[in-house]
C-alpha positions in Angstrom: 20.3 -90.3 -11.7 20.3 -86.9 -9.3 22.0 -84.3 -11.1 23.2 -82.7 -7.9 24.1 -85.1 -4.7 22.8 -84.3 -1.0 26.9 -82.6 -0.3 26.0 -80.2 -3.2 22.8 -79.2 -1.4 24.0 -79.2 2.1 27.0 -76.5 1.2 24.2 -74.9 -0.5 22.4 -74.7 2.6 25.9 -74.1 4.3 26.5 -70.9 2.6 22.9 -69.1 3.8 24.4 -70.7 7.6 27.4 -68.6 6.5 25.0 -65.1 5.3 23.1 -65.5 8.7 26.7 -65.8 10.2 27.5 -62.5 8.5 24.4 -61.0 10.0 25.0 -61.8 13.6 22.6 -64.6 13.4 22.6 -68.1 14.7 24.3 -69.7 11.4 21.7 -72.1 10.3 20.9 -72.2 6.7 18.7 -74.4 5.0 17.4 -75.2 1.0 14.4 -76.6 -0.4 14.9 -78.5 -3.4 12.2 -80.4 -5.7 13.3 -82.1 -8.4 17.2 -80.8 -8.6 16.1 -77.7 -8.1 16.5 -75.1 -5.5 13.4 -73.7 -4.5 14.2 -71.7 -1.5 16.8 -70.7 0.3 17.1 -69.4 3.8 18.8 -68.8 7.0 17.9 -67.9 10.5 16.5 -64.4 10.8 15.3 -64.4 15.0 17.5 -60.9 15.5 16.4 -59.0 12.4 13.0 -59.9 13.1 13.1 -59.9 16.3 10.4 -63.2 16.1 11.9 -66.4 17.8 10.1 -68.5 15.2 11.9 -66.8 11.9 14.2 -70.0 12.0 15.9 -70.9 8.3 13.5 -74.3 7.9 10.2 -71.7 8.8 11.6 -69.3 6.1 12.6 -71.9 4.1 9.2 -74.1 4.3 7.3 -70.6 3.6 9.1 -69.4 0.7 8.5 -73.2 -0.8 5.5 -73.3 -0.1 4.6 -69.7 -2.0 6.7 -70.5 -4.7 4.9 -73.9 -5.3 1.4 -72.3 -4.6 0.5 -75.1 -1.9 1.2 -75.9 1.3 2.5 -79.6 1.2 6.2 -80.1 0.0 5.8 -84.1 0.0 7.8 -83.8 -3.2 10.7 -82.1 -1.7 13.7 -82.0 0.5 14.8 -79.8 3.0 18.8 -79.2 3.9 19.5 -77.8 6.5 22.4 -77.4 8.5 21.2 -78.4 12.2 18.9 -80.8 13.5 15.6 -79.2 13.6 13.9 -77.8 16.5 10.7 -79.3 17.4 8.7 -76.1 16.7 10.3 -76.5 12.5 10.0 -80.3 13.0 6.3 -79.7 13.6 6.3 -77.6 10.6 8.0 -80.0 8.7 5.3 -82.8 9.7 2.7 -80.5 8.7 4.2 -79.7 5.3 4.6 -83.6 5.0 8.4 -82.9 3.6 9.0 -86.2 1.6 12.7 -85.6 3.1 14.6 -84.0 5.4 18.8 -83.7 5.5 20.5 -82.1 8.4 24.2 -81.5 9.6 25.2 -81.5 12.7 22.9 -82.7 15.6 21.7 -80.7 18.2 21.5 -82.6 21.6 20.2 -80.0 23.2 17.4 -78.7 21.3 16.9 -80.9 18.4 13.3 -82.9 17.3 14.9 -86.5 17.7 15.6 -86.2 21.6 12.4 -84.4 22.4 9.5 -85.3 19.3 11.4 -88.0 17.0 7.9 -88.8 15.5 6.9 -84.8 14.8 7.7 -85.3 11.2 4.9 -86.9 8.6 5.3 -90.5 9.0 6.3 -90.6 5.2 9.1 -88.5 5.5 12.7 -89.7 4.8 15.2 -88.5 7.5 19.2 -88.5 6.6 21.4 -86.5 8.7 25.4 -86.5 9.1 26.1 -84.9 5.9 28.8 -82.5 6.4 28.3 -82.7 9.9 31.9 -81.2 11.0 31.9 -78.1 8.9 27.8 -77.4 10.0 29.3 -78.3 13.7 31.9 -75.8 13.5 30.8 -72.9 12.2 28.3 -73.0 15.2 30.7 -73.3 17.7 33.2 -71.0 15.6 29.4 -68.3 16.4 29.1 -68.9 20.1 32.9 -68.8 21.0 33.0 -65.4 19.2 30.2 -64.0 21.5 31.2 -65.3 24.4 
């Protein structure tokens, strides 16, 4: 039985999309959990770094990945609020991620339209959860700096 259900992690991961929100950042947050447990946490961080890969799923795979003291999270999932890009999906394939949860899609720059097989071949892939309130606080972002 899961303690926690994938809703409870995905408004875990909404409320880092919410602190990078807060920061003037692209609000995409994302978790790591392994067994019930969150891991890492993270959220986009391109404009205080000024680095175009410090997405949430590259913070979050790192800060996994240190805390676990290796560099494959096959026993973990990974929330996250968007569709990932095909530079994190990459990452993600090369963590081999036993599971990956996202939000909202991203037709414009998500992995399925452009690399749907960039993840490990093992990895589990459910997305939709939450999808409106992931969905709107991105649009809710871009109409505020337009």
């Amino acid at each position: 039985m899961e303690l926690f259900n994938d809703e409870y992690y995905m408004r875990q991961a909404l409320q880092e999309a919410q602190n990078a929100f807060a920061e003037g950042e692209i609000p995409v947050g994302a978790v790591v959990v392994s067994q019930n447990r969150i891991i890492a946490r993270a959220h986009n961080l391109t404009e205080t770094l000024t680095d175009v890969t410090a997405h949430a799923e590259m913070q979050a795979i790192t800060a996994a990945a240190n805390l676990l003291g290796g560099k494959y999270l096959n026993e973990c999932t990974l929330f996250v609020t968007l569709e990932p890009c095909v530079m994190c999906a990459g990452a993600l394939g090369w963590s081999q991620i036993g599971k990956v949860v996202y939000g909202a899609s991203d037709e414009k720059r998500g992995f399925q339209k452009y690399a749907p097989a960039a993840l490990h071949p093992k990895t589990e892939v459910v997305f939709g959860i939450l999808e409106n309130e992931c969905a709107q606080l991105m649009k809710e972002f871009f109409q505020n700096k337009r």
